[in-house]
Backbone as a ProteinNet text record, in pm:
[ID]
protein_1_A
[PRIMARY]
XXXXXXXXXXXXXXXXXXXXXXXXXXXXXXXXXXXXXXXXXXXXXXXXXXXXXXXXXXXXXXXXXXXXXXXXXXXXXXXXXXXXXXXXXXXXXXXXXXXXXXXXXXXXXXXXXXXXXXXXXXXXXXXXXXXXX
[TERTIARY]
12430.6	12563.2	12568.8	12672.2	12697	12827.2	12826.2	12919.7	12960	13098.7	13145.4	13157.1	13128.9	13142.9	13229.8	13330.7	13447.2	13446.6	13374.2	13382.4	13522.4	13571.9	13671.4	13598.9	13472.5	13427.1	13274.5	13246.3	13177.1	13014.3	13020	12931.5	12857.6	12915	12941.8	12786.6	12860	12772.5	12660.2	12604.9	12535.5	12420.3	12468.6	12416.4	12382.4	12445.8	12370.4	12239.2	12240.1	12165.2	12037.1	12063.1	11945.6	11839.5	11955.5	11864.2	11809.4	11864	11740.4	11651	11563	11406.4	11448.1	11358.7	11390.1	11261.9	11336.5	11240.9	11267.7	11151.8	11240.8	11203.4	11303.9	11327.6	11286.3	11299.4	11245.7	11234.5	11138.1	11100.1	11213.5	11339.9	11411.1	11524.8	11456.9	11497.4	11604.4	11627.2	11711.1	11625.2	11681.1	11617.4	11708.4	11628	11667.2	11704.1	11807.2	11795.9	11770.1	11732.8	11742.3	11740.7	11860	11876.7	11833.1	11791.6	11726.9	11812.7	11856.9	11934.6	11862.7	11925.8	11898.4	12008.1	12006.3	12102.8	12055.9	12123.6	12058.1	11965.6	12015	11984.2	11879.7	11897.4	11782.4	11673.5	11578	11508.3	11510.7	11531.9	11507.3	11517.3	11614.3	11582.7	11632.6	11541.9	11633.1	11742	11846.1	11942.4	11941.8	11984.9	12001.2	12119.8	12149.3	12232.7	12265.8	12405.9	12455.6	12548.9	12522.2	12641.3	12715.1	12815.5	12884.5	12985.1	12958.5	13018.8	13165.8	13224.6	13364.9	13378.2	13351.2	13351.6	13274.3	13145.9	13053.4	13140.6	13258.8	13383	13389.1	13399.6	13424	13377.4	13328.6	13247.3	13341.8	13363.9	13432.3	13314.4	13329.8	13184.9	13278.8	13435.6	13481.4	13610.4	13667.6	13805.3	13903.2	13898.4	13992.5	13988.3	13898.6	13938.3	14002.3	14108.3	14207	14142.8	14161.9	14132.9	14234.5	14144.7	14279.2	14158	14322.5	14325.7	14235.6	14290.1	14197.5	14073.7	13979.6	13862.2	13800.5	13851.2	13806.1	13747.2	13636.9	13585.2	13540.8	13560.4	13559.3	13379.1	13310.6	13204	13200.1	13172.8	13149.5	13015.8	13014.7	12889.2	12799.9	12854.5	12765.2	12741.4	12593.7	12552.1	12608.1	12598.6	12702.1	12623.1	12466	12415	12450.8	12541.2	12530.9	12670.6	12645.7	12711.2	12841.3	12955.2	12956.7	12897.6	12846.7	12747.3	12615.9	12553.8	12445.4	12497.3	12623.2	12669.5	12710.6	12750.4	12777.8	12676	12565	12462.2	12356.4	12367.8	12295.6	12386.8	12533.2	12576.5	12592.2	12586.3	12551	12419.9	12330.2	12153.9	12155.6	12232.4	12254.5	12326.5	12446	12551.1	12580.4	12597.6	12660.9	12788.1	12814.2	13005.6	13064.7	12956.9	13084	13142.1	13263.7	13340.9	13377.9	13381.7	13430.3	13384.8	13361.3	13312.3	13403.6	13477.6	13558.5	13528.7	13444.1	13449.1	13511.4	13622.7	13716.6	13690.3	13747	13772.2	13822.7	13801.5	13874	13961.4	14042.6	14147.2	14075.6	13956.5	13851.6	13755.7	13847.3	13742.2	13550.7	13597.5	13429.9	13447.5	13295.1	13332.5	13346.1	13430.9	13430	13354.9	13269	13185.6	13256.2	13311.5	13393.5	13389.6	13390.4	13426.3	13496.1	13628.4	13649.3	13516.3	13521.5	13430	13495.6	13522	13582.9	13507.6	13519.7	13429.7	13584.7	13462.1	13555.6	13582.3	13442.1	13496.3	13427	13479.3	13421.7	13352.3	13250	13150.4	12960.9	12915.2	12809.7	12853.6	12726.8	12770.6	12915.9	12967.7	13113.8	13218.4	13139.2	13255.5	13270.7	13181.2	13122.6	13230.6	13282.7	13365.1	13474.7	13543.6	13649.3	13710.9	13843.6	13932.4	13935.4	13900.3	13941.5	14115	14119.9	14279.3	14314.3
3562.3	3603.8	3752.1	3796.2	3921.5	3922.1	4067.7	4095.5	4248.4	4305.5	4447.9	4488.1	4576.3	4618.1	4755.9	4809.9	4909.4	4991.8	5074.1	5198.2	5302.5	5298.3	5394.4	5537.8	5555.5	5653.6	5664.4	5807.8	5833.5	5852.8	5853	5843.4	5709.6	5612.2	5473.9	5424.3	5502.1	5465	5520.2	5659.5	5752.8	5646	5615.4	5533.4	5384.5	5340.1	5223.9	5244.9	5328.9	5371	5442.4	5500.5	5536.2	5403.1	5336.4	5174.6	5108.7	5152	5094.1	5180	5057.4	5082.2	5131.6	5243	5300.5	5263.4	5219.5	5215.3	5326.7	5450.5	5532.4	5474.9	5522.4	5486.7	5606.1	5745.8	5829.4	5912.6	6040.6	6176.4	6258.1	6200.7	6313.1	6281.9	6189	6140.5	5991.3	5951.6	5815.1	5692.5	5613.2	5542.3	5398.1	5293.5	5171.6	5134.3	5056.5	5073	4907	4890.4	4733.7	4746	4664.8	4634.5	4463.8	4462.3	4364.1	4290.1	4122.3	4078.1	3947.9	3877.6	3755.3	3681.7	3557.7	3477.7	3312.2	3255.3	3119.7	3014.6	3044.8	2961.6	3034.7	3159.6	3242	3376.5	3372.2	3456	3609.5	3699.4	3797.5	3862.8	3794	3854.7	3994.3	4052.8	4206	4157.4	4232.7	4224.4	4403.3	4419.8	4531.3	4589.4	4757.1	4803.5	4908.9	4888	4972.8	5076.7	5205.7	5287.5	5314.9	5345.2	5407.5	5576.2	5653.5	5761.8	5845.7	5841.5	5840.4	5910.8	6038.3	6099.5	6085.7	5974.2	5925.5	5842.2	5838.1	5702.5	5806.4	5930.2	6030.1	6088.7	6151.6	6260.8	6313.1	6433.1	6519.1	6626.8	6640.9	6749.6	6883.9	6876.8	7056.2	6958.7	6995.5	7013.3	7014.4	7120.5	7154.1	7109.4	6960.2	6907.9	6837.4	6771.9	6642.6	6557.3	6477.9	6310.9	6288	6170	6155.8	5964.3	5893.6	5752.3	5696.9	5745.7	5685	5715.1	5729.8	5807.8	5734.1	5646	5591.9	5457.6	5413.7	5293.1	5260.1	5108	5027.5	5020.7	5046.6	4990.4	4910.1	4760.4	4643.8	4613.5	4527.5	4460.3	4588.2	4739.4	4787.8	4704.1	4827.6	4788.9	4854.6	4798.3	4897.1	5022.4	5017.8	5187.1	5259.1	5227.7	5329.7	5386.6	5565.3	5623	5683.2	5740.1	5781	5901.6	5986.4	6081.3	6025.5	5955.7	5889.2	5794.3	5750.6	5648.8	5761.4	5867.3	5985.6	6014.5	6068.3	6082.2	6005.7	5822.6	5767.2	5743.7	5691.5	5735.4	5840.7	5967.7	6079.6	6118.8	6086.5	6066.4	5968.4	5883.6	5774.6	5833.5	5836.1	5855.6	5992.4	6084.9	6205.9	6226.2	6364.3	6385.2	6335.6	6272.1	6239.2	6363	6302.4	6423.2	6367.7	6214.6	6178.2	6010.8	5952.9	5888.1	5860.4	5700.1	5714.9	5517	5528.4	5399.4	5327	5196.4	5139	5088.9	5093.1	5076.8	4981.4	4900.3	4791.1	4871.3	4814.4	4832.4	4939.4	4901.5	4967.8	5102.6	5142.7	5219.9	5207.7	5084.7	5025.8	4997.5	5022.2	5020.5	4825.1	4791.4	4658.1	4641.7	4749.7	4743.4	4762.7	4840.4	4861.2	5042.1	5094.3	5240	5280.4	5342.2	5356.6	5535.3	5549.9	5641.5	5740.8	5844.3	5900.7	6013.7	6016.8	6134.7	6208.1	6355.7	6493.9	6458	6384.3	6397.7	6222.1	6192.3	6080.6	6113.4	5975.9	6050.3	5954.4	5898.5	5827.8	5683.6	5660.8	5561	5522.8	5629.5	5580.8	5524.9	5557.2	5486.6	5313.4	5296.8	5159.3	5124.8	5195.2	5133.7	5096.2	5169.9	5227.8	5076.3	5055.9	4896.5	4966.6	4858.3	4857.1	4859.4	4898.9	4949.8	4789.5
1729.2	1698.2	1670.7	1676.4	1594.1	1502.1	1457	1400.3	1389.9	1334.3	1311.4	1239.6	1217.1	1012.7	1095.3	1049.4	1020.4	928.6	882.3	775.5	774.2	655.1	605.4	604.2	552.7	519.1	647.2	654.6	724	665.9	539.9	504.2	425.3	473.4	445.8	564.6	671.5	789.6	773.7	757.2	680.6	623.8	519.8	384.8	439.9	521.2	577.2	698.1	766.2	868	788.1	678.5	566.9	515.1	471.3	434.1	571.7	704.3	813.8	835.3	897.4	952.2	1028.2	1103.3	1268.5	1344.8	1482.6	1582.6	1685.3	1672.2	1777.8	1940.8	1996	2140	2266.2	2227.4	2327.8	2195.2	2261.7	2217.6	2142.4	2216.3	2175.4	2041.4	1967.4	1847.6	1846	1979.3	1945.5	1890.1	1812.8	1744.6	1770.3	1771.7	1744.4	1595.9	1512.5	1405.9	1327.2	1265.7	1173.1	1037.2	975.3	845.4	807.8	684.8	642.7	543.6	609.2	523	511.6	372	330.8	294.8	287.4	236.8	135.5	95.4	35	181.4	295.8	431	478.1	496.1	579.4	470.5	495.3	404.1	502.3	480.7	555.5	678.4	713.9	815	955.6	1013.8	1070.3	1142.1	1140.9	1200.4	1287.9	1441.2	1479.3	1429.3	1407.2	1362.4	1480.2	1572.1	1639.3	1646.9	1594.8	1521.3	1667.2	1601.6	1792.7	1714.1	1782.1	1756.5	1858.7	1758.4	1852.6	1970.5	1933.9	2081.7	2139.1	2173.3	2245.8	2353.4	2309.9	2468.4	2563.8	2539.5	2685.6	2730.1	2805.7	2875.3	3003.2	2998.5	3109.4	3159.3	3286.4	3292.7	3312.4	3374.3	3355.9	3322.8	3251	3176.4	3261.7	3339.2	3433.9	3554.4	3579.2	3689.8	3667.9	3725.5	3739.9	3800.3	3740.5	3764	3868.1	3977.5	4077.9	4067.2	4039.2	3993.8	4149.9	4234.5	4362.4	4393.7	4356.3	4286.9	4158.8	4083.6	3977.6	4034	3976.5	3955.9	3832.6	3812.2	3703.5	3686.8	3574.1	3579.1	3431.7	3448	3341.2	3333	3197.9	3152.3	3085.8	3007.8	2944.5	2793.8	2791.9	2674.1	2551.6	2420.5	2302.1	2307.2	2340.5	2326.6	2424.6	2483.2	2610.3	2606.5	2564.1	2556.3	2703.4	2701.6	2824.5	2872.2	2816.3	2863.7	2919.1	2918	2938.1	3050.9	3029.3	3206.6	3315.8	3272.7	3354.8	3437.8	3362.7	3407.1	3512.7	3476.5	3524.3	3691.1	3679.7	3824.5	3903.2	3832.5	3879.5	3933.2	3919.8	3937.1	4096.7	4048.4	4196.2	4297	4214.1	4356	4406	4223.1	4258	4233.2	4208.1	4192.3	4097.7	4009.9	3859.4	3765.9	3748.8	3693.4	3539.4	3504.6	3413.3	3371	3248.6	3217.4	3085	3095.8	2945.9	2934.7	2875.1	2787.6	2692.3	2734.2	2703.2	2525.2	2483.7	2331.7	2256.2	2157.9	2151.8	1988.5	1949.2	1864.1	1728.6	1701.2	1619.2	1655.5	1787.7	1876.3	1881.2	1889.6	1922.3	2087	2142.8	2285.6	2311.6	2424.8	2521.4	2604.1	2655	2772.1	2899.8	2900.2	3088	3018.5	3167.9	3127.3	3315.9	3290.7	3405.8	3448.5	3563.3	3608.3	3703.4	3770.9	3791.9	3917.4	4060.3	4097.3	4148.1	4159.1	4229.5	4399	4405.1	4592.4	4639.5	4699.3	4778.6	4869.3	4940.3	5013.7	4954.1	5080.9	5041.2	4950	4878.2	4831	4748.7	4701.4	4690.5	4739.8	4876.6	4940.8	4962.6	4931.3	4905.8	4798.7	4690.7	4570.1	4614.7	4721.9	4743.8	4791.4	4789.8	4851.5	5001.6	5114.6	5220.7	5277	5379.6	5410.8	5478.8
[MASK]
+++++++++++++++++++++++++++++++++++++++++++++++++++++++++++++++++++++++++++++++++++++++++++++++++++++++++++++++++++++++++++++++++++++

């Protein structure tokens, strides 16, 4: 199962991410996190802790390009760690030409797992996304 915990305060989150264990994940400081709970039923046990940081839903690579809606594809089934800078990147590595990356939000601005995706030019595997005429 899971669950959401919603902080008023930012240092709420802070202070819980202090009381987890870290497992780091690469060199460059991301960490897996686990907090340790108990109850009268269960003795101890880790639970993962997934912070999500707000402006982690968007990634634009220039500002001043316009988004053109025919050009967007839907990508579903992410994971909660996966930022949109980091989905930018990984279809950009593949395909190329991403301009924008905005991961859908649910009422709590916690991500749903869909992020629409956005390129400057079509061309190669994009075109593969694209609806037939």
């Amino acid at each position: 199962g899971y669950v959401y915990l919603v902080f008023e305060l930012e240092k709420s989150v802070r202070a819980l991410l202090q009381a987890c264990s870290h497992d780091p994940l690469s060199p460059d400081g991301l960490s897996e996190y686990y907090f340790k709970m108990s109850s009268r039923r269960m003795r101890c046990k880790e639970v993962q802790v997934i912070p999500w940081v707000l402006a982690d839903s968007n990634f634009v690579r220039s500002p001043s390009q316009r988004l053109d809606p025919s050009r967007t594809v839907f990508v579903g089934a992410l994971h909660g760690m996966l930022n949109a800078e980091a989905l930018a990147a990984i279809l950009n590595d593949l395909f190329g030409g991403v301009v924008y990356a905005g991961i859908d939000t649910d009422k709590h601005k916690y991500p749903i797992g869909e992020c629409p995706t956005s390129v400057g030019q079509l061309g190669g595997p994009w075109d593969l996304a694209r609806p037939r005429p």
